[in-house]
DSSP file (Angstrom, degrees, kcal/mol; ACC not computed):
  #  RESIDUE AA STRUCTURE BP1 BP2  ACC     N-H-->O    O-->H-N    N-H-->O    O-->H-N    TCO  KAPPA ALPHA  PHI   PSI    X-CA   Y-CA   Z-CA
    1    1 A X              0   0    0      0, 0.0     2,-0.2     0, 0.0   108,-0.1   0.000 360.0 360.0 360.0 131.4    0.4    3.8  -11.5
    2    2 A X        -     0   0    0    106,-0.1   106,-0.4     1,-0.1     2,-0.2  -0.560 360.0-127.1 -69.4 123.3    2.6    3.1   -8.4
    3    3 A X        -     0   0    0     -2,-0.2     2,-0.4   104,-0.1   104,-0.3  -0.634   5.0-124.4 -98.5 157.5    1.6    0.1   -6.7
    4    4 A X        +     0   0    0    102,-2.3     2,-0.9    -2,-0.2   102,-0.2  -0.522  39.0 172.4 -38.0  84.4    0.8   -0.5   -3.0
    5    5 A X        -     0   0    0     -2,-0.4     2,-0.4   100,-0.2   100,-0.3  -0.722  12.8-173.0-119.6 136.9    3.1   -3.2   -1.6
    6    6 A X  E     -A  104   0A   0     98,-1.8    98,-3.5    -2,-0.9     2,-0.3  -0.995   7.3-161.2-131.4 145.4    3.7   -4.6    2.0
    7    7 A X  E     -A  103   0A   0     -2,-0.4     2,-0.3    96,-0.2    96,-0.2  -0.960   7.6-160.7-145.0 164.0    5.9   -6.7    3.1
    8    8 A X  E     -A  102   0A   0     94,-0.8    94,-3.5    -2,-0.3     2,-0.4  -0.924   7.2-173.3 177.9  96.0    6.5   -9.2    6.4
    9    9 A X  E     +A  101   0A   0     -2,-0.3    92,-0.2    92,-0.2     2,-0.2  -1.000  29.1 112.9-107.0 149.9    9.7  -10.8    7.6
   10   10 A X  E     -A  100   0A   0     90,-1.3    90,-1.8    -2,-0.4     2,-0.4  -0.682  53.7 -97.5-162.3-148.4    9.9  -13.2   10.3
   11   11 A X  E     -A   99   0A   0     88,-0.2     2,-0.4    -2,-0.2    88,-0.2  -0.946  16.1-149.1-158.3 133.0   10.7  -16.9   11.1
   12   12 A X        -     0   0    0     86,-2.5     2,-1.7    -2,-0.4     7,-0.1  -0.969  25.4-123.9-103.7 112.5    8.5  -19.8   11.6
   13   13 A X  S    S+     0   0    0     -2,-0.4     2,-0.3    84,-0.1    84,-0.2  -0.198  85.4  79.9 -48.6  42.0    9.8  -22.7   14.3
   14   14 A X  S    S-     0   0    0     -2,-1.7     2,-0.2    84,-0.1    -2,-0.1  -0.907  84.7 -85.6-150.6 150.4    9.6  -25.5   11.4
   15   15 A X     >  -     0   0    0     -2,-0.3     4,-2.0     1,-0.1    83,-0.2  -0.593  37.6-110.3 -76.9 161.0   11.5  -26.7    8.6
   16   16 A X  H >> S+     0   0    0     81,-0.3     4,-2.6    -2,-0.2     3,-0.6   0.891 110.9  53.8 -62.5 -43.2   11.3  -25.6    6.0
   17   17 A X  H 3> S+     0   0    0      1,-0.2     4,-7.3     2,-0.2    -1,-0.2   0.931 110.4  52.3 -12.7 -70.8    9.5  -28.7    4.1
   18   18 A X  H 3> S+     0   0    0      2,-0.2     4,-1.9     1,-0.2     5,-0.4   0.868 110.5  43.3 -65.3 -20.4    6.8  -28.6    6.6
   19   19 A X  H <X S+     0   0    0     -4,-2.0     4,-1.9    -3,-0.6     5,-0.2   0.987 117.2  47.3 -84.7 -66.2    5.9  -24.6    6.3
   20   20 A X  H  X S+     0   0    0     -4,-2.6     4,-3.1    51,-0.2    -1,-0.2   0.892 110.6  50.5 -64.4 -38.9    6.1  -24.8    2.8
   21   21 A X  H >X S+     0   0    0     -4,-7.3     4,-0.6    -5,-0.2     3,-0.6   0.954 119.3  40.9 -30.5 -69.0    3.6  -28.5    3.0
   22   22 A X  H >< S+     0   0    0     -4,-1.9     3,-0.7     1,-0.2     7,-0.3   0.932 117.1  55.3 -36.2 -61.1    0.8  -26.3    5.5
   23   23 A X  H 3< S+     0   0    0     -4,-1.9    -1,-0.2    -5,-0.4    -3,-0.2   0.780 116.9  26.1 -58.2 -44.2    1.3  -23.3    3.2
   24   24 A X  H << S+     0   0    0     -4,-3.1    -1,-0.2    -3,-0.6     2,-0.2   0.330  87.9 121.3-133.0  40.6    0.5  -24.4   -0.1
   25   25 A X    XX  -     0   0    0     -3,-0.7     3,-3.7    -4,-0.6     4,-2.7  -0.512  50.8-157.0 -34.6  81.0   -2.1  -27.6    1.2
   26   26 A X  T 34 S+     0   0    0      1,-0.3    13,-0.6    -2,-0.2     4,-0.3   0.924 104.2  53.5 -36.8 -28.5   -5.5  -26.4   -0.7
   27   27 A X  T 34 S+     0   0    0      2,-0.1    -1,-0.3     1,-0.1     3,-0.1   0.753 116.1  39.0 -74.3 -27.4   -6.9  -28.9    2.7
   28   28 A X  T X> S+     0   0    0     -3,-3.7     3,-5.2    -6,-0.3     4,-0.8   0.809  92.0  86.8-117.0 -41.8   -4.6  -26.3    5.4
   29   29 A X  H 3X S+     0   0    0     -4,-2.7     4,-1.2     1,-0.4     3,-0.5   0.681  86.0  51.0 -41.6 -33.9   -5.1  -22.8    3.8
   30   30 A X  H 34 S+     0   0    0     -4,-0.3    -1,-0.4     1,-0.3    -2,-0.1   0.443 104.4  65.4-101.9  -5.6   -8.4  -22.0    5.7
   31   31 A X  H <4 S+     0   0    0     -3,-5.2    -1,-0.3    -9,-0.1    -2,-0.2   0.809 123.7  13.4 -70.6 -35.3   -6.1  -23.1    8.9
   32   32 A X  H  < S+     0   0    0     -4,-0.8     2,-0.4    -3,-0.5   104,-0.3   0.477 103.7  92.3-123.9   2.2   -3.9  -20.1    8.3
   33   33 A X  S  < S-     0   0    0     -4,-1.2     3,-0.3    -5,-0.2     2,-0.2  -0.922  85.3-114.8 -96.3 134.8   -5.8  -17.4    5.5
   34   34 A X  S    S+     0   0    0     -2,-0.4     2,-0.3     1,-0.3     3,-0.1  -0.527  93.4   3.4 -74.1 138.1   -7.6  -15.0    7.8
   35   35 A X  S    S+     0   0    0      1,-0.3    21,-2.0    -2,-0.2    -1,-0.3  -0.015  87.6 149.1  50.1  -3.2  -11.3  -15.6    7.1
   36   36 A X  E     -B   55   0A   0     -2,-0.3    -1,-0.3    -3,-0.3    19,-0.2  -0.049  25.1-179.5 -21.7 135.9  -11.0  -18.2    4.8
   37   37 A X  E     -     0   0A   0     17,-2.5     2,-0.3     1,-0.5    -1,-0.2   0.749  64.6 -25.5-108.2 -73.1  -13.8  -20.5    5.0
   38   38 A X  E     -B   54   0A   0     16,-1.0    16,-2.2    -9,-0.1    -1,-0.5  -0.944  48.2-138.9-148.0 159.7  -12.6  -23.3    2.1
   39   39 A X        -     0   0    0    -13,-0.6     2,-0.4    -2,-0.3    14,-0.2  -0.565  14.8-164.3-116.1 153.9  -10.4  -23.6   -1.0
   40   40 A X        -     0   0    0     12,-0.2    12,-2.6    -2,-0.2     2,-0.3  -0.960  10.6-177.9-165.3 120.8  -11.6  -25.5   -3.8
   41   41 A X        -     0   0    0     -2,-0.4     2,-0.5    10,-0.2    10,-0.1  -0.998  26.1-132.6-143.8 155.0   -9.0  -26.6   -6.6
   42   42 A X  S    S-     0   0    0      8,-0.4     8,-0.1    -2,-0.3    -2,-0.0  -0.888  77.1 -43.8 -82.0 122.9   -9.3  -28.6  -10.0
   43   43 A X  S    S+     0   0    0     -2,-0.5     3,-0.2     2,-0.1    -1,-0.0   0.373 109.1  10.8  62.9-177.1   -6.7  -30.9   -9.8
   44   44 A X  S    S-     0   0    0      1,-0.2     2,-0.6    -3,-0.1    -2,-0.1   0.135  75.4-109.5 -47.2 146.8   -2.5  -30.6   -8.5
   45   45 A X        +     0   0    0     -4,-0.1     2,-0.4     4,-0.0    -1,-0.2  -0.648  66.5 147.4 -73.6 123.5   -1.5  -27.3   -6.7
   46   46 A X    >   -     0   0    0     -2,-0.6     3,-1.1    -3,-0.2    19,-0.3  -0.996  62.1 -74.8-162.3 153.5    0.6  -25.9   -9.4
   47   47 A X  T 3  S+     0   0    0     -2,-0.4    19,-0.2    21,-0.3     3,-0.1  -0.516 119.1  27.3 -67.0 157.7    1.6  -23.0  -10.9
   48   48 A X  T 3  S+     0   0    0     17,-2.0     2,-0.7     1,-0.2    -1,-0.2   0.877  92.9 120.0  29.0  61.3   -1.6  -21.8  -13.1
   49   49 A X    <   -     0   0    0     -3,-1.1    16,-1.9    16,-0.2     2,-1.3  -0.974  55.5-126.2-129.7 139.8   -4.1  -23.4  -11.1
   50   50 A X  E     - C   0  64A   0     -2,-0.7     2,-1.1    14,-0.2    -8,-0.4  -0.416   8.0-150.6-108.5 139.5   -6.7  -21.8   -9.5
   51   51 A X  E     - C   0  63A   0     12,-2.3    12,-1.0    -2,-1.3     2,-0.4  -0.555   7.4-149.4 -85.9  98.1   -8.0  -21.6   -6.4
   52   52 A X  E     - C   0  62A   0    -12,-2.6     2,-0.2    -2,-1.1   -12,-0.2  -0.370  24.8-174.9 -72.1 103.9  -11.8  -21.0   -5.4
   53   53 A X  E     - C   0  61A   0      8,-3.1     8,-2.1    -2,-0.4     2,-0.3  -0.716  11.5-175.0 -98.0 151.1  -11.5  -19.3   -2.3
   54   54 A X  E     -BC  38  60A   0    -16,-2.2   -17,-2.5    -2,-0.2   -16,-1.0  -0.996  16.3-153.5-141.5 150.0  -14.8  -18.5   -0.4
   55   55 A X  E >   -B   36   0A   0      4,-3.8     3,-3.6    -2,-0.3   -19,-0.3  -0.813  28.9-100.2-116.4 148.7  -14.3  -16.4    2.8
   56   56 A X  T 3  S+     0   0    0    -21,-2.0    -1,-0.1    -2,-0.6   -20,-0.1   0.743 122.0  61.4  -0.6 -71.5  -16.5  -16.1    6.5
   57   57 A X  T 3  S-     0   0    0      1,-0.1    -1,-0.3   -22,-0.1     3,-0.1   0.512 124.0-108.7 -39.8 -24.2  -18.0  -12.9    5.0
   58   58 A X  S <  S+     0   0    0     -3,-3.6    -2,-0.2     1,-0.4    -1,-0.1   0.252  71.7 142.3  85.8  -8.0  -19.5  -14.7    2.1
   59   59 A X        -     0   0    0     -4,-0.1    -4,-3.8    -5,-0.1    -1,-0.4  -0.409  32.4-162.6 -64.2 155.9  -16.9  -13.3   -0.5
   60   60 A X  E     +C   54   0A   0     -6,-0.2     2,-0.3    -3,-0.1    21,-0.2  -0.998  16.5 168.3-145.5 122.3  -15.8  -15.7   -3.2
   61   61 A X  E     -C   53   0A   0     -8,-2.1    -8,-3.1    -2,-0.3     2,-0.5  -0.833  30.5-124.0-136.7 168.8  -13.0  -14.7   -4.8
   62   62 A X  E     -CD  52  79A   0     17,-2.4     2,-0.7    -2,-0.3    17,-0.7  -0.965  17.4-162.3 -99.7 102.7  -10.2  -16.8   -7.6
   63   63 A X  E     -CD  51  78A   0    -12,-1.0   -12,-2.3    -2,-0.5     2,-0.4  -0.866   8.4-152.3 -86.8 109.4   -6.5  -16.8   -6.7
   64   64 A X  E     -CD  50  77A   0     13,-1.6    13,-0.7    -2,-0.7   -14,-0.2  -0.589  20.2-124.0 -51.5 105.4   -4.4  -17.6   -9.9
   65   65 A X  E     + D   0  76A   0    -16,-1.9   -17,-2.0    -2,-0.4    11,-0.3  -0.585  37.6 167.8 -38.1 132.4   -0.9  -19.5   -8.9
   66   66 A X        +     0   0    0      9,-1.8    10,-0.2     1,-0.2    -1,-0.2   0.540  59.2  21.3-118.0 -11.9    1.7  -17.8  -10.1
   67   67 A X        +     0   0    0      8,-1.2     2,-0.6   -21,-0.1    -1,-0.2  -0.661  57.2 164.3-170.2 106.1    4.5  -18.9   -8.8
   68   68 A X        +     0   0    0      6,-0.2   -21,-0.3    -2,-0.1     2,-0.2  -0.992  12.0 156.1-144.5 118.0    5.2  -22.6   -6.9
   69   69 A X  B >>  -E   73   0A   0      4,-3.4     3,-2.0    -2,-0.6     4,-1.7  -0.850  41.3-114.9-131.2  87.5    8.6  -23.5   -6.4
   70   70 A X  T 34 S+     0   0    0      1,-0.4   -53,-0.1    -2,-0.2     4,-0.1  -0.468  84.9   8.2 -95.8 154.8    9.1  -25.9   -3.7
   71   71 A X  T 34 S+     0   0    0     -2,-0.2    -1,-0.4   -55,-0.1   -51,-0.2  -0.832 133.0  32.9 -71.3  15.5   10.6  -25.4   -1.2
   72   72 A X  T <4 S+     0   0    0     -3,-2.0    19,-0.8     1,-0.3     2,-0.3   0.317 107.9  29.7-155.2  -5.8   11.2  -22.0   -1.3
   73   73 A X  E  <  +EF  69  90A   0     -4,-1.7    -4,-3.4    17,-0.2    -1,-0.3  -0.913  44.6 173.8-165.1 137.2    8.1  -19.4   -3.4
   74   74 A X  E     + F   0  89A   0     15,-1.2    15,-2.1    -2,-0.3     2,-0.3  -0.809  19.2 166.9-129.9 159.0    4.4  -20.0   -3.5
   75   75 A X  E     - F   0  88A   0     13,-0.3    -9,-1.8    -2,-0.3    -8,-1.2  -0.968  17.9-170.2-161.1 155.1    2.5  -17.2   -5.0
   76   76 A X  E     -DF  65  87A   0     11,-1.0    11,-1.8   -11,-0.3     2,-0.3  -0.940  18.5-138.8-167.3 166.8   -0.9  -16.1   -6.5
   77   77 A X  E     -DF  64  86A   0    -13,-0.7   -13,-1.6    -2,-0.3     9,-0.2  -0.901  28.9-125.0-136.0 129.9   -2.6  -13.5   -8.3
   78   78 A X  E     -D   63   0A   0      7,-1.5     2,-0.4     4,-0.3     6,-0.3  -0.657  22.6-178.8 -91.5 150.4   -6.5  -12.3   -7.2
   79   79 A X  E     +D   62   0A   0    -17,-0.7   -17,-2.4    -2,-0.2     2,-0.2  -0.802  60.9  34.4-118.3 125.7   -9.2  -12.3   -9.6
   80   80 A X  S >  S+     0   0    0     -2,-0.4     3,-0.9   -19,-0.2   -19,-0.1  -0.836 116.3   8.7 128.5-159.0  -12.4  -11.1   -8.1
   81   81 A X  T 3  S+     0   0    0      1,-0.3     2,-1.5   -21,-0.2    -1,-0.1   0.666 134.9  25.9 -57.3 -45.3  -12.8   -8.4   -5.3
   82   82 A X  T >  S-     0   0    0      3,-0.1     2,-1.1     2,-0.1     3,-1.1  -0.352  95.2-158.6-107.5  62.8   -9.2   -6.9   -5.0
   83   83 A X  T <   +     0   0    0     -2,-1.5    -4,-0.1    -3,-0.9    -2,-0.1  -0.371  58.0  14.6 -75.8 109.8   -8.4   -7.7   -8.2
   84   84 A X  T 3  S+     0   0    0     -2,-1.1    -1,-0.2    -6,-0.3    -6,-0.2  -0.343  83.4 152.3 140.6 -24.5   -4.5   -8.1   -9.3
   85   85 A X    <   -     0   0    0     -3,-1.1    -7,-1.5    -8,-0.2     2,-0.4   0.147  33.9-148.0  12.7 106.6   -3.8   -8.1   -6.2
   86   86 A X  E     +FG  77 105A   0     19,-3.6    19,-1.1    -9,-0.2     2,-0.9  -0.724  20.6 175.6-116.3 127.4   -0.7   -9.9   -5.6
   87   87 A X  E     +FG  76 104A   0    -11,-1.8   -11,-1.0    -2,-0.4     2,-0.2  -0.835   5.1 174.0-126.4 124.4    0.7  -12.1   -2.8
   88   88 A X  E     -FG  75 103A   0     -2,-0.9    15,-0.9    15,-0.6     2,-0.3  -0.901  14.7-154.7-127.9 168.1    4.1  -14.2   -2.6
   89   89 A X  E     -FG  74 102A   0    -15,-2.1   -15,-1.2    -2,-0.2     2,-0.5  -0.967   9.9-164.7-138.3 130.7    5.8  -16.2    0.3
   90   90 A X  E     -FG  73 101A   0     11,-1.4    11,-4.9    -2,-0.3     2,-0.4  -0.968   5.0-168.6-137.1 127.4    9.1  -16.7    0.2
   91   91 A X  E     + G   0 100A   0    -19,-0.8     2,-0.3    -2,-0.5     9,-0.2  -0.932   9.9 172.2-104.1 115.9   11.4  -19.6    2.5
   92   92 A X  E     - G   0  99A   0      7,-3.9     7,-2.8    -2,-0.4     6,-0.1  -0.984  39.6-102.4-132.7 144.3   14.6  -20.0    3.1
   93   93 A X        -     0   0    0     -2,-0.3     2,-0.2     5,-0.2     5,-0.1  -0.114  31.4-179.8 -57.5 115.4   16.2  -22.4    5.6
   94   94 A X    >   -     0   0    0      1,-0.2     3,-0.7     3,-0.0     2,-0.3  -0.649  60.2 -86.2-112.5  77.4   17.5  -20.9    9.0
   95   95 A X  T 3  S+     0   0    0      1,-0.2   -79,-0.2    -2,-0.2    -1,-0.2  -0.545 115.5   2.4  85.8-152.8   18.7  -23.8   10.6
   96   96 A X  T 3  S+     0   0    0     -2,-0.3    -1,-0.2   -81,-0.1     2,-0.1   0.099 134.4  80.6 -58.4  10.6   15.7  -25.6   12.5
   97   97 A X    <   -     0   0    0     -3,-0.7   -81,-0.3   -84,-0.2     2,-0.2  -0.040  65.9-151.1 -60.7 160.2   13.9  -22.6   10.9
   98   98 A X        -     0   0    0    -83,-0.2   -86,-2.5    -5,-0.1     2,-0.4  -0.644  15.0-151.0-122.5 140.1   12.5  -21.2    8.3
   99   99 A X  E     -AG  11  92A   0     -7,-2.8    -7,-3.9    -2,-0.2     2,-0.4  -0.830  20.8-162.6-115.9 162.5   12.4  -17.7    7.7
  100  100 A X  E     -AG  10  91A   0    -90,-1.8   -90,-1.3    -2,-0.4     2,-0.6  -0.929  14.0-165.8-140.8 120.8    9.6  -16.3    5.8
  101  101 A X  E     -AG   9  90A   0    -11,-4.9   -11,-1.4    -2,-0.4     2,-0.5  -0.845   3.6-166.9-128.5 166.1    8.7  -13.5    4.1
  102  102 A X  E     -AG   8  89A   0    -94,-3.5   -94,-0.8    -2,-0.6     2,-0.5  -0.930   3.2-175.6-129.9 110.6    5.5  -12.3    2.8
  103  103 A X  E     -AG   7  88A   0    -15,-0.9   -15,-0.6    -2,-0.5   -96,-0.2  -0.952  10.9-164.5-151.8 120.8    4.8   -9.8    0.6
  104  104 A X  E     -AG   6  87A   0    -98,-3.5   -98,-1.8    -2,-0.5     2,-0.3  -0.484  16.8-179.2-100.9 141.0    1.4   -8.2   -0.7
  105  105 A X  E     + G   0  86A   0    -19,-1.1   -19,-3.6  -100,-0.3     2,-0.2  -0.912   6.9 164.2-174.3 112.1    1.6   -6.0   -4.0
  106  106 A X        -     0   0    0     -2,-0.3  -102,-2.3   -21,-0.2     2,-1.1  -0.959  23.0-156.8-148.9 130.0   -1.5   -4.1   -5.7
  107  107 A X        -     0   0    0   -104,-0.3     2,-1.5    -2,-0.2  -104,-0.1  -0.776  28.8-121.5-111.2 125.2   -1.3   -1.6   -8.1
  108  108 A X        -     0   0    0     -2,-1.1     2,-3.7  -106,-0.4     6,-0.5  -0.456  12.0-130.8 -66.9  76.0   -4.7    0.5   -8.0
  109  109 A X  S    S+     0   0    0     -2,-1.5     2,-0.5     4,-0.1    -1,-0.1   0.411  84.8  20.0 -15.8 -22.3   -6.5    0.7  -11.1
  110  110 A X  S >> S-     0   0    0     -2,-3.7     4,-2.1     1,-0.2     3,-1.3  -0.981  76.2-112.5-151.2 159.8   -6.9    4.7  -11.1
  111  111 A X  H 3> S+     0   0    0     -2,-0.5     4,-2.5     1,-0.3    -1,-0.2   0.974 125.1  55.2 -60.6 -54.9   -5.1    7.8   -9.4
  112  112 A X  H 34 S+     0   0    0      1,-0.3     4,-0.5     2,-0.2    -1,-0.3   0.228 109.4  48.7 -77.0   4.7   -8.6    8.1   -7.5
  113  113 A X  H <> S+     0   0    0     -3,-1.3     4,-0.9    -5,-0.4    -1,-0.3   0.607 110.9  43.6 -55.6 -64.4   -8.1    4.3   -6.3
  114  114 A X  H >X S+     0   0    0     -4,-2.1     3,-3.6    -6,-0.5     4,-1.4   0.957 117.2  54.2 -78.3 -67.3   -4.4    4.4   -5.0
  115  115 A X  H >X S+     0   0    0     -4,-2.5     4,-1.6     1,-0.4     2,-0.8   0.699 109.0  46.1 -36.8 -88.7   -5.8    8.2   -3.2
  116  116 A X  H 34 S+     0   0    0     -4,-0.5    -1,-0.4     2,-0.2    -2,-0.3   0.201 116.3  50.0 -59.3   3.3   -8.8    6.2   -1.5
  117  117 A X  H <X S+     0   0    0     -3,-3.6     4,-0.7    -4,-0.9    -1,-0.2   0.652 118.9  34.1 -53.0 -58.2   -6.1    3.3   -0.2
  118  118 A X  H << S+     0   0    0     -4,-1.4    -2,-0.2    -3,-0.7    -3,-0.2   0.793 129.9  33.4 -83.8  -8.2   -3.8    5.3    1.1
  119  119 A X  T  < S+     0   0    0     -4,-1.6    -3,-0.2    -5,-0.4    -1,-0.2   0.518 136.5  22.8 -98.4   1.3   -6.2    8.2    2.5
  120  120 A X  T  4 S-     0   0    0     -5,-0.4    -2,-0.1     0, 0.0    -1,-0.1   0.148  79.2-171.0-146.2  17.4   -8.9    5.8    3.3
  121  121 A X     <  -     0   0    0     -4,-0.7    -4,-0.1     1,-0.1     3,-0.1  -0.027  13.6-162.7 -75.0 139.8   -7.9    2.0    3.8
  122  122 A X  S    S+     0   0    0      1,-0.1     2,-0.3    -6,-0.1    -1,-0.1   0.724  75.1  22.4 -51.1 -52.0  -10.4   -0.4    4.1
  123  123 A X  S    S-     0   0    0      4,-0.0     2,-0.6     5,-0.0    -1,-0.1  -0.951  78.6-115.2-139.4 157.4   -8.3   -3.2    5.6
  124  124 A X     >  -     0   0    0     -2,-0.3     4,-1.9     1,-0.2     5,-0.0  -0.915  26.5-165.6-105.6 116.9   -5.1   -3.2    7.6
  125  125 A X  H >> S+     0   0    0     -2,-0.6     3,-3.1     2,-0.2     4,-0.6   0.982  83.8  46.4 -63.1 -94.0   -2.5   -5.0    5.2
  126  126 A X  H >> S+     0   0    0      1,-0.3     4,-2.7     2,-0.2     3,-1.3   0.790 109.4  57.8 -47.5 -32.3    0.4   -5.6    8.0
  127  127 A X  H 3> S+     0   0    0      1,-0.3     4,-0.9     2,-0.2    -1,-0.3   0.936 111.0  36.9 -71.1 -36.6   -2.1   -6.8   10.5
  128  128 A X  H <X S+     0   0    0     -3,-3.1     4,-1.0    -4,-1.9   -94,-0.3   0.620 113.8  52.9 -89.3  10.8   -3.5   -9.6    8.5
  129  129 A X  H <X S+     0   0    0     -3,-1.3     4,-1.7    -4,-0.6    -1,-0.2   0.739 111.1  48.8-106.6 -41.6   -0.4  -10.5    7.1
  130  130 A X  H  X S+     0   0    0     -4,-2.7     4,-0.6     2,-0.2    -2,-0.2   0.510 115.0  49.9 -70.9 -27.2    0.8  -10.5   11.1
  131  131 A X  H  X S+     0   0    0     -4,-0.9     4,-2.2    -5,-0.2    -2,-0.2   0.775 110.5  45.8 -67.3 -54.3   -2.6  -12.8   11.7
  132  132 A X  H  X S+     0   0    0     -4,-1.0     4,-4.3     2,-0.2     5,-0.4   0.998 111.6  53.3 -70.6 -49.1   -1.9  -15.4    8.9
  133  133 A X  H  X S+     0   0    0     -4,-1.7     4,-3.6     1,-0.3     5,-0.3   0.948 111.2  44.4 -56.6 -68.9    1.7  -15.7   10.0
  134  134 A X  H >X S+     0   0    0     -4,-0.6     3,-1.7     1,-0.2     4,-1.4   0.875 108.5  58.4 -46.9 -65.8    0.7  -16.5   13.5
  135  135 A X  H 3X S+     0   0    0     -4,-2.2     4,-1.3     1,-0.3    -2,-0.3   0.749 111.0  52.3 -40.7 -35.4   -2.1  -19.0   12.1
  136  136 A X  H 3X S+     0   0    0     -4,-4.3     4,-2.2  -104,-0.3    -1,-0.3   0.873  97.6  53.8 -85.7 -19.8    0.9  -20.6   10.5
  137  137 A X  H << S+     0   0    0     -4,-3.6     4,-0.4    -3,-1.7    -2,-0.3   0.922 108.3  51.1 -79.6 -29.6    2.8  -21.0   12.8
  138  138 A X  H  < S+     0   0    0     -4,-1.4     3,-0.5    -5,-0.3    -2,-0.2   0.772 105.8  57.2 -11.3 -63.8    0.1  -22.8   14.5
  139  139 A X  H >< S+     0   0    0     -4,-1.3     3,-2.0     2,-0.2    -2,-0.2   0.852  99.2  64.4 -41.7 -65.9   -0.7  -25.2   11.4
  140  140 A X  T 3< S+     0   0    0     -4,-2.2    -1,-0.2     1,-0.2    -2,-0.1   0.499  96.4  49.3-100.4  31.4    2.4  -26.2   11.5
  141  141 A X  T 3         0   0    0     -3,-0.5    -1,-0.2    -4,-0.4    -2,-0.2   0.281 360.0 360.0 -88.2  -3.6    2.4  -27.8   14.7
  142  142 A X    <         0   0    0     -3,-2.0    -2,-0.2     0, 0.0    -1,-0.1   0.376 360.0 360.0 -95.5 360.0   -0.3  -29.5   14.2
């Protein structure tokens, strides 16, 4: 099955250190994941740890790490409502910069799935991807 994927480049007004700190702070996430309420983690932010995300809406959902490399790739995996559902951040130093890109990847469990995404979507992918970005750059002026 042919996966779904969007992807996000842009530049956040930070170094890179600090965007990557905000970004993969378990304390900061709910400053810059859209509806994010709180994060809940056992122990170091690391690849294979999970996060217990619980969002505005009342969903409660897992994000695996999959991939934390600092400075430069955080990543995570969903288990729970859009599950495999894949997200990565990748930073690389521009200067007094960082540019960042972001890119969402889900491959739809059935032909009649990936039909009802693209003829039907529930949520608009670039826009919240265009929300968090702005919510980070926020965060990490703060």
């Amino acid at each position: 099955m042919k996966s779904i994927d969007h992807t996000l480049v842009t530049q956040v007004g930070a170094p890179i250190e600090r965007v990557f700190s905000v970004l993969t702070d378990p304390a900061r996430i709910p400053d810059w994941l859209p509806m994010c309420e709180s994060i809940e983690i056992d122990g170091p932010m690391r690849r294979g740890a999970k996060l217990r995300v619980r969002f505005t809406d009342s969903r409660a959902t897992v994000f695996e790490v999959v991939d934390f490399q600092s400075p430069s790739t955080f990543g995570w995996v969903e288990h729970g409502g859009r599950e495999g559902a894949k997200t990565f951040f990748r930073l690389d130093f521009a200067g007094g910069s960082t540019s960042l890109t972001v890119k969402d990847v889900w491959r739809p469990p059935s032909v009649m799935a990936y039909l009802k995404a693209r003829l039907f979507p529930k949520r608009n992918t670039k826009r919240q991807m265009d929300r968090a970005v702005q919510s980070l750059r926020l965060a990490v002026t703060r």
